[in-house]
KEKE-3310 file (N, C-alpha, C; in steps of 0.2 Angstrom, whole numbers, plus 5000, padded with zeros to 4 digits):
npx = (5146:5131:5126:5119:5109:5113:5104:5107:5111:5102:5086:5083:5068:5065:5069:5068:5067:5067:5057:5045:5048:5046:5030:5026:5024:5014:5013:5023:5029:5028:5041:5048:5049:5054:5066:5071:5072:5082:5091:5105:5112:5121:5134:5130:5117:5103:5098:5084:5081:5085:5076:5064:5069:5067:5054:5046:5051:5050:5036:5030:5024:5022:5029:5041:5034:5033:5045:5061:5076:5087:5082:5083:5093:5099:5096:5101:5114:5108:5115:5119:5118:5106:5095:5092:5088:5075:5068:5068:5058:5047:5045:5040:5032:5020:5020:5014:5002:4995:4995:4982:4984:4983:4973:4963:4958:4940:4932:4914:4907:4906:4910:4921:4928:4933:4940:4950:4958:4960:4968:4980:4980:4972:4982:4990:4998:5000:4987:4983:4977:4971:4966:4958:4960:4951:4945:4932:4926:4926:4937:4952:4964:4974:4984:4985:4994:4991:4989:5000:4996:4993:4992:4978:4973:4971:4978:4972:4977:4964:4973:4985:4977:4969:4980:4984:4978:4972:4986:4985:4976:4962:4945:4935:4937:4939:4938:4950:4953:4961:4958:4966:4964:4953:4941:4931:4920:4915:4923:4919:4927:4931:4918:4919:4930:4926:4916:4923:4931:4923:4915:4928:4930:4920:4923:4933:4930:4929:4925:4918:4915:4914:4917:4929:4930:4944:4942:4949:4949:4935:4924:4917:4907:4905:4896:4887:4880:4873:4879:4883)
npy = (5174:5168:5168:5157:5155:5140:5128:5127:5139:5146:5156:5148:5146:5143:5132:5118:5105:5110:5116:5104:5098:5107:5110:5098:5084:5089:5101:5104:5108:5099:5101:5103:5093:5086:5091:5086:5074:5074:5081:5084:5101:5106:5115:5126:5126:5124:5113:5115:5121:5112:5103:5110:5112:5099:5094:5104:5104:5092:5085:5083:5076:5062:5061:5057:5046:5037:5036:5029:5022:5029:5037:5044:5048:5054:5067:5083:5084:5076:5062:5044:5040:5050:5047:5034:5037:5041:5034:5026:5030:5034:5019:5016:5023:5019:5007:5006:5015:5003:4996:4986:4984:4971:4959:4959:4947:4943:4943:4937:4930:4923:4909:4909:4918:4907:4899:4906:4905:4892:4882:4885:4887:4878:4866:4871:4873:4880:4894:4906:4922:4931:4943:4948:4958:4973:4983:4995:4989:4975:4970:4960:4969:4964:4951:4949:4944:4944:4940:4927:4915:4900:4882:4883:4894:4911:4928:4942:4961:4975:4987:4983:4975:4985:4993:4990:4990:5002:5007:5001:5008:5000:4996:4988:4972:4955:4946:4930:4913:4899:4884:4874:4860:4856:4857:4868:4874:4889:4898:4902:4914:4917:4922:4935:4943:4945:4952:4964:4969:4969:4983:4991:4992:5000:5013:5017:5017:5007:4992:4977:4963:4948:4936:4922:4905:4892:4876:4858:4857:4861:4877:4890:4903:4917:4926:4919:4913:4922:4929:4941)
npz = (4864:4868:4886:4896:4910:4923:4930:4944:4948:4947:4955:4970:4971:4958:4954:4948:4955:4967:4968:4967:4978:4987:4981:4978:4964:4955:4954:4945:4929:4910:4905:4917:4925:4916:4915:4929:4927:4915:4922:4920:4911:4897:4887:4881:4884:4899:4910:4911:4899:4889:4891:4887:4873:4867:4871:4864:4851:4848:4847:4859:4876:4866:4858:4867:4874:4861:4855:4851:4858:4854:4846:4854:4858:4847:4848:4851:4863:4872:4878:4879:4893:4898:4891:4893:4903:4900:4894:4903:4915:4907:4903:4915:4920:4909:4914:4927:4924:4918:4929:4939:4951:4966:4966:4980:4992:4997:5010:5011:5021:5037:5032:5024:5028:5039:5031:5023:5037:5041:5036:5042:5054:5061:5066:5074:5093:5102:5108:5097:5092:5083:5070:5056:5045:5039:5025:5020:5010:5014:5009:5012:5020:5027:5039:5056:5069:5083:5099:5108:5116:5130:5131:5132:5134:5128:5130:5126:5122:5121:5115:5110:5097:5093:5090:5078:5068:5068:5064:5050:5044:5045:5041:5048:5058:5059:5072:5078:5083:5090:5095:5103:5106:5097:5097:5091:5102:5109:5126:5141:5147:5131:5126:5137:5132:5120:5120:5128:5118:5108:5114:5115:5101:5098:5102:5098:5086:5075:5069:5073:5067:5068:5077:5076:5080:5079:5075:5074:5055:5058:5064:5076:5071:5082:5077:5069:5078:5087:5094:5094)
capx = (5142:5124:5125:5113:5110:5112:5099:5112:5112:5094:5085:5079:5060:5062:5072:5060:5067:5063:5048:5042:5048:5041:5023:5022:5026:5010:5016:5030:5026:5032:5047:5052:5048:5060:5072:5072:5074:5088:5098:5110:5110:5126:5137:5123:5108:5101:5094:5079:5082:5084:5068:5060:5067:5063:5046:5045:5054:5048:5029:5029:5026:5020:5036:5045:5031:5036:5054:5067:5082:5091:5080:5083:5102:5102:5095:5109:5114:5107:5118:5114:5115:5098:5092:5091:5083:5069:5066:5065:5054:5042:5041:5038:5024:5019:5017:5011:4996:4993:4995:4978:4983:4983:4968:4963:4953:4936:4927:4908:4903:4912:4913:4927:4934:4936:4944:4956:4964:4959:4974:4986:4977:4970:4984:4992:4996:4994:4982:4984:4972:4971:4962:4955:4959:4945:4942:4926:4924:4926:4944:4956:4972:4982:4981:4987:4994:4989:4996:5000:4992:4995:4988:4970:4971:4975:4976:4972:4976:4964:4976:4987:4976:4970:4984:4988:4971:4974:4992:4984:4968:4955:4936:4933:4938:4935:4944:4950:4957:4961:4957:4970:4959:4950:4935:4929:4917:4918:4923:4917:4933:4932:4913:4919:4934:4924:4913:4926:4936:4917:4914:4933:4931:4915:4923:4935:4927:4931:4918:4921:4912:4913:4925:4931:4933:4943:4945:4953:4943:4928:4923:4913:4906:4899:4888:4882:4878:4869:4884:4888)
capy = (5169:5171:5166:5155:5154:5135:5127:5129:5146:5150:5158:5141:5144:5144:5128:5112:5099:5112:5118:5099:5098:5112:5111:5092:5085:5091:5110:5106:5109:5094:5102:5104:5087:5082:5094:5082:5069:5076:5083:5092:5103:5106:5123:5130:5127:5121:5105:5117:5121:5105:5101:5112:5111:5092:5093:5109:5102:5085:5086:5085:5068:5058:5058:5053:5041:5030:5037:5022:5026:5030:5041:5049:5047:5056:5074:5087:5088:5070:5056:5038:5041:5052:5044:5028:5040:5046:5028:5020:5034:5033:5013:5014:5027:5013:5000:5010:5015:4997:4993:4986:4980:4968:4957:4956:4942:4946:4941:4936:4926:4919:4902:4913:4920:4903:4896:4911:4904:4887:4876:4890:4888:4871:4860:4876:4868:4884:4897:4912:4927:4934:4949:4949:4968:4973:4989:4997:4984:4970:4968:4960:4971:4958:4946:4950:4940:4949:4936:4917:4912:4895:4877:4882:4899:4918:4934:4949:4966:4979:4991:4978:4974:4991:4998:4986:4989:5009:5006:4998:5011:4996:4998:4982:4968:4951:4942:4923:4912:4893:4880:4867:4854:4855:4857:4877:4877:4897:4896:4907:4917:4919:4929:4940:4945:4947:4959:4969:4971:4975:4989:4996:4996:5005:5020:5021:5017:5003:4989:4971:4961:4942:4931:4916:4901:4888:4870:4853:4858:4866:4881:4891:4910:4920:4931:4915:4910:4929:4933:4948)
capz = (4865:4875:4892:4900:4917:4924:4937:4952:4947:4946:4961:4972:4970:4952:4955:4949:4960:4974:4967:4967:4985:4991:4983:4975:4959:4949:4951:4936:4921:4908:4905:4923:4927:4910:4917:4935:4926:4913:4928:4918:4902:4891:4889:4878:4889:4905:4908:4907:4889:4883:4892:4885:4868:4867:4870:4858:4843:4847:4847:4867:4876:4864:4856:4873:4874:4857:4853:4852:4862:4848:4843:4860:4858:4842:4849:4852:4871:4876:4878:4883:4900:4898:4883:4897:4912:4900:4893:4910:4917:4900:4903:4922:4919:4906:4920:4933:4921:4916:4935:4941:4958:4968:4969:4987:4994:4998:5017:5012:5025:5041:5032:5019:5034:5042:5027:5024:5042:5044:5036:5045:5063:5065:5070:5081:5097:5107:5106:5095:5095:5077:5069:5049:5044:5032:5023:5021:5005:5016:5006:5016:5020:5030:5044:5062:5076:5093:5105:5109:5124:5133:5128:5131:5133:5124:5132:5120:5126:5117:5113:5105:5092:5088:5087:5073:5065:5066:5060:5042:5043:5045:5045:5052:5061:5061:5077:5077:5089:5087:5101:5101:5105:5091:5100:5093:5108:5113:5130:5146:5143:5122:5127:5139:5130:5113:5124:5130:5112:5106:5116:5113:5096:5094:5106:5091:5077:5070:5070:5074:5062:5069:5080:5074:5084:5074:5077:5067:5052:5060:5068:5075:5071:5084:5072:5067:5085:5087:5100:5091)
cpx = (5137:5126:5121:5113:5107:5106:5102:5110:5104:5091:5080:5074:5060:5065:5067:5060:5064:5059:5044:5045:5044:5033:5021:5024:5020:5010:5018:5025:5030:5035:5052:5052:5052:5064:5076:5073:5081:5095:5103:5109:5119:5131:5135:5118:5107:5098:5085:5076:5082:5079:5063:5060:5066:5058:5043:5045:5052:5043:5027:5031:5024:5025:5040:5041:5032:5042:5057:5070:5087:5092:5083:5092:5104:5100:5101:5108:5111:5109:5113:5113:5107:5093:5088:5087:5078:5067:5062:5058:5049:5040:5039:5032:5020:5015:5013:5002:4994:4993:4986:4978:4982:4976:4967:4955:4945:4933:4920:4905:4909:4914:4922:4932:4938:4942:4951:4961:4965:4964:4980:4986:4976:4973:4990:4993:4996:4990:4983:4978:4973:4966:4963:4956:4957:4945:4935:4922:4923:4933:4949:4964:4978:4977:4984:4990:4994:4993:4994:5000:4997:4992:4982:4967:4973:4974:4977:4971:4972:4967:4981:4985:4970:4973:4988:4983:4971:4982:4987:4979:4962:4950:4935:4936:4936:4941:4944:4956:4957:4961:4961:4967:4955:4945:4933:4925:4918:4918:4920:4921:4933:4923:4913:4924:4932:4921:4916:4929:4928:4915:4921:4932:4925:4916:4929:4935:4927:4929:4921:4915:4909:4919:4922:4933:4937:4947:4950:4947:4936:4927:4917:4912:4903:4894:4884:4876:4874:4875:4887:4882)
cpy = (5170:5166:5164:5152:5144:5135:5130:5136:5151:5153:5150:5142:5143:5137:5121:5106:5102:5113:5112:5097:5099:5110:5104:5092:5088:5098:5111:5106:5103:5096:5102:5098:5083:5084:5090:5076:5069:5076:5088:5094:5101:5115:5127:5132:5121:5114:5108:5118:5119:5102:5103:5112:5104:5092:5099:5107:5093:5083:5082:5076:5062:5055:5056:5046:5033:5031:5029:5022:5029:5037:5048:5053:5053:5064:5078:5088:5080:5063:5051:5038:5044:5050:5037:5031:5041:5040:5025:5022:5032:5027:5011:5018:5022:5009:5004:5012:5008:4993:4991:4985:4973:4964:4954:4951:4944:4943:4943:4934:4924:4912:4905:4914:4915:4901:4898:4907:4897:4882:4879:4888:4881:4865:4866:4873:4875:4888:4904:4915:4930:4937:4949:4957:4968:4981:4992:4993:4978:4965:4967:4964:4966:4955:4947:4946:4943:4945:4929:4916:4902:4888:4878:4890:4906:4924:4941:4954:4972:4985:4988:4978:4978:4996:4997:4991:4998:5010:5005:5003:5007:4998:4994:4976:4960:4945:4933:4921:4903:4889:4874:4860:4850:4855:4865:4879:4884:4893:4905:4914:4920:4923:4933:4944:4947:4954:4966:4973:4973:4983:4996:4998:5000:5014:5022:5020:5013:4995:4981:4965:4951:4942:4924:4911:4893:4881:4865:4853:4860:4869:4886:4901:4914:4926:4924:4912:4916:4930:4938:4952)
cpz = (4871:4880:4896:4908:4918:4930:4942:4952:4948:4954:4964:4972:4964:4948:4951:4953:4965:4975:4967:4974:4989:4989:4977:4969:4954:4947:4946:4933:4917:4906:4911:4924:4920:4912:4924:4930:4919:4918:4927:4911:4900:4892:4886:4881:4894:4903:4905:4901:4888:4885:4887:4877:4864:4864:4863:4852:4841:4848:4856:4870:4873:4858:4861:4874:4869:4855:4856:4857:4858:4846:4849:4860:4854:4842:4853:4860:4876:4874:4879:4888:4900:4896:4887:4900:4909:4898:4901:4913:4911:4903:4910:4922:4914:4911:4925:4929:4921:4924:4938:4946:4959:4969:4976:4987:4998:5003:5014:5016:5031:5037:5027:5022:5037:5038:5025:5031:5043:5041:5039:5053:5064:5066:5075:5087:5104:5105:5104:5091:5089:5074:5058:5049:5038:5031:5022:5015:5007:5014:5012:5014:5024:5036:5048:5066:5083:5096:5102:5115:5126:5130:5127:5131:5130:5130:5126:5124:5121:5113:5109:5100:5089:5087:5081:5066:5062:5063:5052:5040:5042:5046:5050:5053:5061:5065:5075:5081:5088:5095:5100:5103:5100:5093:5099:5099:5109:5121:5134:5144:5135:5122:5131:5136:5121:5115:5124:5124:5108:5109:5115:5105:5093:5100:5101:5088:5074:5073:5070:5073:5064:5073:5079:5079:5081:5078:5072:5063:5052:5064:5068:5074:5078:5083:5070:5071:5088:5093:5102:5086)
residu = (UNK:UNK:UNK:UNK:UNK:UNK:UNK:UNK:UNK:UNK:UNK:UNK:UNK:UNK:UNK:UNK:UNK:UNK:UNK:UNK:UNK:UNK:UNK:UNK:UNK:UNK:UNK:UNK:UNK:UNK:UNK:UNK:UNK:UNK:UNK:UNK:UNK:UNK:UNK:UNK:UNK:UNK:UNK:UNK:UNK:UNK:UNK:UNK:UNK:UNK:UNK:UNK:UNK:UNK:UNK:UNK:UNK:UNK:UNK:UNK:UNK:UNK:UNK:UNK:UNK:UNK:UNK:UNK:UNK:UNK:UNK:UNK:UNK:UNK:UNK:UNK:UNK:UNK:UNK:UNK:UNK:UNK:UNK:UNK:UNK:UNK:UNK:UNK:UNK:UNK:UNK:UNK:UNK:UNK:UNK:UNK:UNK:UNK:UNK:UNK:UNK:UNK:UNK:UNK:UNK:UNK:UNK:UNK:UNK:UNK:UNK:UNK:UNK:UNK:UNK:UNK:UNK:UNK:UNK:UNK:UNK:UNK:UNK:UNK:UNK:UNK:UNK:UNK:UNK:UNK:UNK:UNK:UNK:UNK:UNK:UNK:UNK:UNK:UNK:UNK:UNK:UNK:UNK:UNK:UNK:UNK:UNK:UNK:UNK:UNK:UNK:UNK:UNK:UNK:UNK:UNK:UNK:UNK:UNK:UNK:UNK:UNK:UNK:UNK:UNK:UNK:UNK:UNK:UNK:UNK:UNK:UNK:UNK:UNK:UNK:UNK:UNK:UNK:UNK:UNK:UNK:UNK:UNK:UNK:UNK:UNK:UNK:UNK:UNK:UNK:UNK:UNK:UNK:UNK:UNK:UNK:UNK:UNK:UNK:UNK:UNK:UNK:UNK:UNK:UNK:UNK:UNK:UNK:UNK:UNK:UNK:UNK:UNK:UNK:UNK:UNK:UNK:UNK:UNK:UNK:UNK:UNK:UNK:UNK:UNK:UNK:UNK:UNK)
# end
């Protein structure tokens, strides 16, 4: 009987798990990438082989693409354990194509921004210092909390809240800070600390768009206000 060399046995670059270790999965070839997902052959042939003659004997992937499981069951050497693995794999490559993502919320204006925060922030009874992280689309990637300050006031430490900002890879910025009062008013404090986090973020790179000041139901911008 011919003697075929199993995977284990092969020389490990020729390996396809390791080959897709070492230089990514787009190096395999679709056999090698059936044979990862096979795992093992039979006492005839490698998972290799049955990779390979799958896709050969079975006009490639477009018969693993509408094959049954049956269909899959009923080829020499693949049970239902594999007949499962190639199925699941097929319908998750499915959804993954068909995936469009997530529709993110789109920042056009500080009133959008406002509104984004404003039934979260405005009955707040202290003061929390919060950062809009924007992509270069102006899509928001998440919402931040820097700090929580005292009843009337916050302390934001620049490096805080861009190392959040460079943690998610943000373009840009648009800060927000709630006034328990309910009185947006900026204070003396909310323009020198706008300042200073402007100046940080254009020494790296990452632009800060607006700060929010949000009251009960109204607040105010300072790009609207020219402050910025």
């Amino acid at each position: 009987m011919e003697y075929r060399l199993t995977i284990k046995e092969m020389p490990e670059e020729l390996r396809p798990r390791e080959r897709m270790l070492k230089a990514g999965p787009h190096s395999l070839s679709n056999s090698e990438l059936l044979a990862i997902l096979l795992r093992t052959g039979s006492r005839k042939e490698s998972a290799l082989d049955l990779a390979s003659r799958i896709l050969k004997e079975k006009e490639g992937l477009q018969f693993l693409a509408d094959a049954a499981l049956e269909e899959l069951v009923g080829i020499q050497g693949v049970g239902l354990a594999k007949a499962a693995q190639i199925k699941a794999a097929v319908e998750l490559g499915k959804r993954l194509a068909a995936y469009k993502g997530e529709q993110r919320f789109t920042v056009e204006s500080p009133a959008s921004a406002a509104n984004l925060l404003m039934d979260e922030m405005r009955f707040l009874d202290r003061e929390h210092f919060r950062a809009i992280l924007l992509n270069t689309k102006n899509h928001v990637l998440g919402t931040e909390t820097i700090s929580i300050g005292s009843l009337n006031s916050s302390i934001v430490h620049p490096r805080e809240l861009f190392k959040q900002a460079i943690k998610k890879s943000a373009a840009a910025l648009i800060l927000a800070h709630n006034h328990p009062s309910g009185d947006p008013t900026p204070s003396r404090e909310d323009v020198e600390v706008t300042k200073r986090l402007l100046e940080a973020g254009k020494i790296i790179g990452i632009e800060i768009l607006d700060h929010l000041v949000i009251g009960n139901g109204i607040y105010v911008s300072f790009k609207e206000r020219g402050l910025i």
